[in-house]
C-alpha positions in Angstrom: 119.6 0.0 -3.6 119.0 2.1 -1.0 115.9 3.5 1.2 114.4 5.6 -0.7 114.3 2.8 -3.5 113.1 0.0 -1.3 110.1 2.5 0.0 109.0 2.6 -3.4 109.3 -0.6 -4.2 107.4 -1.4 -1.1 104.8 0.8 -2.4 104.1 -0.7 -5.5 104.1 -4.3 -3.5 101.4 -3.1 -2.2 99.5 -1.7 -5.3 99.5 2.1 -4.0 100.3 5.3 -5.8 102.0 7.7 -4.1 99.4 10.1 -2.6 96.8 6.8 -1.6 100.2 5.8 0.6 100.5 8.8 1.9 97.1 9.5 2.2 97.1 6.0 4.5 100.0 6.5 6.7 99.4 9.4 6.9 101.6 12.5 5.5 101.6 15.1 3.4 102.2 13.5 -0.3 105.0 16.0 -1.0 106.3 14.5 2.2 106.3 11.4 0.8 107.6 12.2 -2.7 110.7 13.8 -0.7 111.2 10.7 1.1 110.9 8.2 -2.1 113.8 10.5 -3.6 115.5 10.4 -0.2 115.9 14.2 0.2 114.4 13.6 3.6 114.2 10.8 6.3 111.4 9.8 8.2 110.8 9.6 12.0 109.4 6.5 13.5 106.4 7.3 13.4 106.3 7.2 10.1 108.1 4.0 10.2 105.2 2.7 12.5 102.8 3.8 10.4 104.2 2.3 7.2 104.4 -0.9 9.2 100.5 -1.4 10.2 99.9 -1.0 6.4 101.9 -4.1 5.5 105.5 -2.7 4.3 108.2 -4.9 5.9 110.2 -1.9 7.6 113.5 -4.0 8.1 113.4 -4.4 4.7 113.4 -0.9 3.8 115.5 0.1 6.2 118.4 -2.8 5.6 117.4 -4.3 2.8 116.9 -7.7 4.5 113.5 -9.4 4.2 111.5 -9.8 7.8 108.7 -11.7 6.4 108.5 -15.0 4.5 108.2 -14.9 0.8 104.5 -15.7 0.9 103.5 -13.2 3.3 104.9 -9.8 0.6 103.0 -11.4 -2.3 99.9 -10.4 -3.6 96.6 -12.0 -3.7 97.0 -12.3 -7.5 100.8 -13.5 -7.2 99.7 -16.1 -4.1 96.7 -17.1 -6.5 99.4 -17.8 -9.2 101.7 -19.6 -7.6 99.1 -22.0 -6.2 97.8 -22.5 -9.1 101.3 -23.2 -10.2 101.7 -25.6 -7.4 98.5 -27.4 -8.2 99.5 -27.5 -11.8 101.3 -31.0 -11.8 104.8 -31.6 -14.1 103.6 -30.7 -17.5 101.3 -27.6 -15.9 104.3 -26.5 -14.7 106.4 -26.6 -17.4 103.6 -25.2 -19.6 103.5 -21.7 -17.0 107.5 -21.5 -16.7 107.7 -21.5 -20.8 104.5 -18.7 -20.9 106.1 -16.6 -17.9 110.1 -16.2 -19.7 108.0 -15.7 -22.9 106.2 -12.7 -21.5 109.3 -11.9 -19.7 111.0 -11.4 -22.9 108.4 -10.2 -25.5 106.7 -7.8 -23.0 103.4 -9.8 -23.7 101.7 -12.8 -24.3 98.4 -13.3 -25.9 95.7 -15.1 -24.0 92.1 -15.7 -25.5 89.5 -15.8 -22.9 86.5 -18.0 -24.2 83.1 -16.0 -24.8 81.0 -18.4 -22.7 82.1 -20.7 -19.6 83.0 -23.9 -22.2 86.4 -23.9 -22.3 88.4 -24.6 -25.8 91.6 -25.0 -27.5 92.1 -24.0 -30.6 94.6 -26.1 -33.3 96.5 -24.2 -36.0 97.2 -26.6 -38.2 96.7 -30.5 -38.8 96.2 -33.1 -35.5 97.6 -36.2 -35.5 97.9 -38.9 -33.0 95.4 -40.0 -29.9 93.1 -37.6 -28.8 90.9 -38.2 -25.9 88.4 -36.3 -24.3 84.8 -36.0 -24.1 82.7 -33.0 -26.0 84.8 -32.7 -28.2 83.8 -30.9 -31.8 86.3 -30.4 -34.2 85.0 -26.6 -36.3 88.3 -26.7 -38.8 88.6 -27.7 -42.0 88.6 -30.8 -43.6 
């Protein structure tokens, strides 16, 4: 991978299409379409500029990470992996198996509940404990 790959991956870290980037460093978007297909190479200007707006410039340039991990994630992907953190052992397991089943389907389905009571739905017959308080059972019998 070379520079003009890692400047658009660096882009999309940062959640920007290609004329708000430009737009923020600032130069001319066909500027910086013709350096994302590396037909032309910036200044350092440009690599100053890039840098205030959070692209790790070592990066792009070698290909060698600057910043920690948790510093070029998201605010959704930090969110995640605390919550993954916070998840405990079966948590855990219960987010890697959902993650490399989206990873391979290209989805996963997720049912968000109409009203801030959370619930679990059972396809097919329960046996065994169950504990837990409020718990109404709508199925049949």
């Amino acid at each position: 991978m070379g520079f003009s790959e890692r400047l658009v991956e660096e882009r999309n870290r940062l959640g920007l299409q290609q004329n708000e980037f430009a737009d923020r460093v600032p130069v001319t978007p066909r500027s910086q379409r013709n350096y994302e297909k590396g037909e032309r190479e910036p200044d350092a200007s440009y690599l100053m500029a890039i840098a205030v707006i959070g692209v790790d410039v070592l990066y792009v340039l070698t290909g060698q990470r600057s910043q920690p991990v948790e510093s070029r994630l998201s605010k959704q992907q930090q969110r995640l992996l605390k919550d993954y953190e916070d998840a405990g052992d079966e948590g855990r397991l219960l987010i890697e198996g959902t993650a490399r089943m989206a990873a391979k389907t290209g989805k996963a389905t997720v049912s968000k509940p109409s009203s801030s009571v959370a619930t679990q739905n059972f396809h097919g017959p329960v046996s065994g404990g169950v504990a837990g308080r409020d718990i109404v059972n709508k199925g049949k019998k």
